[in-house]
C-alpha positions in Angstrom: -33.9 -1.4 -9.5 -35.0 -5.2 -9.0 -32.1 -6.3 -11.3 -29.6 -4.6 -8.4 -30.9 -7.6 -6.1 -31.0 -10.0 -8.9 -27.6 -11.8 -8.1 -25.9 -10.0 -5.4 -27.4 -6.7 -4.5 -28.6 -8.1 -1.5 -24.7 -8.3 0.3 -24.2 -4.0 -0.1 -27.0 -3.6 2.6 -25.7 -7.1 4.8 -22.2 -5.5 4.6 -23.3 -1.9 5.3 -25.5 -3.3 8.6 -22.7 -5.9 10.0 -20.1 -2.5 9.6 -22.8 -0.6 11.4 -23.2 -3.1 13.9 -19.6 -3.7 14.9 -19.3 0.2 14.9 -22.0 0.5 17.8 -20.6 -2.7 19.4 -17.5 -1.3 19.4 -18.7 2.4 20.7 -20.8 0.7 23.5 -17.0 -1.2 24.4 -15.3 2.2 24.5 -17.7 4.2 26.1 -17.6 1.3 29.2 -14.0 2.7 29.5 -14.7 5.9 30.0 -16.1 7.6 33.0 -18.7 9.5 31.7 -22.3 8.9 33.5 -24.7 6.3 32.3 -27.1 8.7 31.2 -24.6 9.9 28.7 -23.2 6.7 27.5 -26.5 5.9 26.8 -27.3 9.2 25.1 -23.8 8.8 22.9 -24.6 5.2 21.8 -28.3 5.4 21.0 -28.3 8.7 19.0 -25.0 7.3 17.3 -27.7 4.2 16.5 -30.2 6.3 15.3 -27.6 8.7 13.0 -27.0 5.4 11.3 -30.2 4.3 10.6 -31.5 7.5 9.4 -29.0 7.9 7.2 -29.2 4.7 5.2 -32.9 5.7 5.0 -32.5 9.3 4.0 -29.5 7.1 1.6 -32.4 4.6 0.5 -35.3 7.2 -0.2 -33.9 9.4 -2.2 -31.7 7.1 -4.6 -35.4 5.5 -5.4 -36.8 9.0 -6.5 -33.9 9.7 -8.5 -32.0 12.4 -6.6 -28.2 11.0 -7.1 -28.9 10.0 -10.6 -28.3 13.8 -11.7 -25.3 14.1 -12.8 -25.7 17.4 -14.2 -24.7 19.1 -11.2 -21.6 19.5 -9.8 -20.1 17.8 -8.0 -22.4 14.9 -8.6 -24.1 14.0 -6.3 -23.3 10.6 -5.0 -19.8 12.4 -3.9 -22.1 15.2 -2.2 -23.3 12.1 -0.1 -19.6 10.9 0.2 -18.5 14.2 1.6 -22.0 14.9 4.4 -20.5 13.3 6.8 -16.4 14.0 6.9 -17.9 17.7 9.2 -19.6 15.5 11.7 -16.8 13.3 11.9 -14.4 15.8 12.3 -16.2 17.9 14.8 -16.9 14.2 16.9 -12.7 13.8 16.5 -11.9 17.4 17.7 -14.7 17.6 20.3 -13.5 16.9 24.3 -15.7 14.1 24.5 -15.3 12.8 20.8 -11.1 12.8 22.1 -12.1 11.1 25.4 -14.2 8.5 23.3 -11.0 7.9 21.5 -8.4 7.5 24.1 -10.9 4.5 25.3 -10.3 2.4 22.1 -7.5 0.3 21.3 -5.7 1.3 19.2 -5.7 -1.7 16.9 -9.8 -1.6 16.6 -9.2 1.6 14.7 -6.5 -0.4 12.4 -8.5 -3.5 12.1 -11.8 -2.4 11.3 -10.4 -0.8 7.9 -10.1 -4.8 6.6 -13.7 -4.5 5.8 -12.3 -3.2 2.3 -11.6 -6.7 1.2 -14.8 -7.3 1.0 -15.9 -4.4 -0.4 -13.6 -4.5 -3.5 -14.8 -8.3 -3.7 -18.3 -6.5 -3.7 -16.9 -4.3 -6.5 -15.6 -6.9 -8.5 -19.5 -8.9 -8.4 -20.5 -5.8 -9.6 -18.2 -5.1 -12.4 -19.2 -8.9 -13.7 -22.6 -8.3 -13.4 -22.0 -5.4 -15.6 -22.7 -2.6 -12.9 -19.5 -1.0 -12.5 -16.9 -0.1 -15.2 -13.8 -2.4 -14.8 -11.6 0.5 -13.7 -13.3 0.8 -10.4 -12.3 -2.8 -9.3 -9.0 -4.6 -8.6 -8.8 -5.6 -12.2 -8.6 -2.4 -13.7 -7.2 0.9 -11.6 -8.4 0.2 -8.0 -5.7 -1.3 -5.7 -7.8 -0.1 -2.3 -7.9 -4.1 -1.4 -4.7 -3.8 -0.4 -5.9 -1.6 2.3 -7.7 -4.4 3.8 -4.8 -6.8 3.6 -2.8 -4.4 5.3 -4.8 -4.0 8.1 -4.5 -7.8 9.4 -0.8 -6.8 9.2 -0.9 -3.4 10.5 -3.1 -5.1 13.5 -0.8 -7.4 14.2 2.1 -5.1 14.4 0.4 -2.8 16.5 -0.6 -5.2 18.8 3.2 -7.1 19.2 5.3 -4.3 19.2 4.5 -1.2 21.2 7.2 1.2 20.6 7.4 1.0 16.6 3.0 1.0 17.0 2.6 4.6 16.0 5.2 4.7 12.9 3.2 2.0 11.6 0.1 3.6 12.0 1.3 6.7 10.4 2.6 4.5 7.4 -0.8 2.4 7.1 -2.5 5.5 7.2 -1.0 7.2 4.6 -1.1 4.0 2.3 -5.0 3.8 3.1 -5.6 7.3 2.4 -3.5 7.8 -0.8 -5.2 4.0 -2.2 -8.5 5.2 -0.8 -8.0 9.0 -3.0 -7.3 6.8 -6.1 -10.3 5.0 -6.3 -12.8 7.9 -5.7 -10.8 9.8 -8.1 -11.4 6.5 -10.8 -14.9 6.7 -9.8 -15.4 10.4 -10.1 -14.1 10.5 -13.6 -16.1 7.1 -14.2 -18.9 9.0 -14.1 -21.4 10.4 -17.1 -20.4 14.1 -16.5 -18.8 16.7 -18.3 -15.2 15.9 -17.2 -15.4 12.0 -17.7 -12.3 10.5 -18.4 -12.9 7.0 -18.5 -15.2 6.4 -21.8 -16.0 2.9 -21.5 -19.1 1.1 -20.9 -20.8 1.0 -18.4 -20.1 3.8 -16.9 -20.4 4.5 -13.2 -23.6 5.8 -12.7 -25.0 2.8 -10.7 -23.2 4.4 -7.5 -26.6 6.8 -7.9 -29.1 3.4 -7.1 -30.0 1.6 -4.3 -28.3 -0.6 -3.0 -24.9 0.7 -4.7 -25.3 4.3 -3.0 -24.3 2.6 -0.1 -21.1 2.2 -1.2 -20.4 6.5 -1.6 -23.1 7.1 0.9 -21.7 4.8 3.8 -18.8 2.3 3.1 -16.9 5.0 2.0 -17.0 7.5 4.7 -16.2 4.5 6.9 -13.0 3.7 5.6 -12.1 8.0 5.8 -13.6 7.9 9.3 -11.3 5.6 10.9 -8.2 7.0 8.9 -9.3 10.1 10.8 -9.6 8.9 14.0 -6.5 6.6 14.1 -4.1 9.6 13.3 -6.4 11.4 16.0 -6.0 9.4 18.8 -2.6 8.8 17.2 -1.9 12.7 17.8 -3.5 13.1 21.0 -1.6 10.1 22.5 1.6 11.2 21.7 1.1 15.0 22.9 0.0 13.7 26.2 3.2 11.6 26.3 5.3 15.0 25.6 3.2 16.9 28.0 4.2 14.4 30.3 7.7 13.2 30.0 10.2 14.3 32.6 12.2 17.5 32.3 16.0 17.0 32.6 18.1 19.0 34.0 21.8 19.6 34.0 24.2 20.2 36.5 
């Protein structure tokens, strides 16, 4: 486990916290817009807080007894910690106050944000030299999900210029991010030493099961899928209020 923190390790937790961080900074932002009561605001942002941190300890603990390194099972299970939390952020999306938190955030926050890929795929790269990763799960080999993080400072600034073409080019960065984003995991899943591995080179890509690379499944992952979710969301609930509330004509 020391040789994870040998060269680089040490940048999967710093870019898992700062992500963290900006979400709650960005949370406490929205829920100022809103008009819920203190009491709540503070009861949203503080158990969202505490959700995080234990999480990347739950993440932590059991990748240092071993748990995710069995990749007997299936599905393995660093893509059982992938998948944990796409429920919970579903139900958040779907839920009244989940929607309300939502229609409080600009728009562009939920574009921008997704540039954090850059530097995960430059993360990916590190560990692909330090011989961690197989080259097919960086930009190198099969994994094109950097250009997800390019196109967000485009996307953002789009969004932000023009209002009227702003949800056609949501839709159309979403869809990118998603499809580049299904790509990769499906690279890493069959990077992996199960029965169904495709890739057959070395190493393979069981380091996703160790601390601090389980972040990368376990958090930085669901992320990226989060804010796809709640872009088209908001994107969804915006627009039906808009038809809900655009004037009947009538003819005479």
């Amino acid at each position: 486990m020391k040789n994870n923190f040998s060269s680089h390790g040490f940048l999967w937790p710093l870019l898992t916290i700062i992500c963290l961080a900006i979400i709650a900074y960005g949370l406490h932002l929205a829920l100022h817009n809103t008009n819920f009561e203190r009491r709540k605001k503070q009861r949203i942002l503080f158990g969202t807080i505490i959700c995080f941190a234990l999480w990347v300890t739950v993440l932590t603990v059991l990748s240092y007894k071993g748990f995710f390194a069995n990749f007997t099972s299936l599905p393995p299970r660093p893509v059982i910690a992938m998948l944990l939390p796409m429920p919970i952020i579903l139900l958040i999306s779907f839920s009244s106050t989940g929607t309300q938190i939502l229609q409080a955030v600009p728009a562009h926050w939920l574009i921008l944000i997704q540039s954090f890929r850059i530097l995960v795929e430059l993360l990916i790269w590190l560990a692909v030299l330090a011989n961690k990763f197989p080259i097919q799960m960086s930009f190198e080999g099969r994994n094109f999900d950097i250009l997800s993080g390019v196109l967000a400072l485009g996307a953002t600034y789009l969004v932000v210029r023009d209002a009227q073409a702003a949800p056609k080019i949501m839709i159309a960065f979403n869809v990118i991010g998603i499809v580049l984003l299904l790509n990769i995991l499906i690279v890493a899943l069959l990077s992996m030493p199960t029965t169904f591995r495709y890739f057959m080179n070395e190493p393979s890509a069981a380091s996703v099961a160790q601390f601090p690379f389980i972040l990368l499944p376990g958090i930085l992952v669901p992320i990226a899928y989060s804010f796809h979710i709640f872009s088209l969301r908001q994107l969804f609930v915006k627009q039906h209020t808009l038809i809900q509330h655009k004037p009947v004509t009538t003819m005479e």
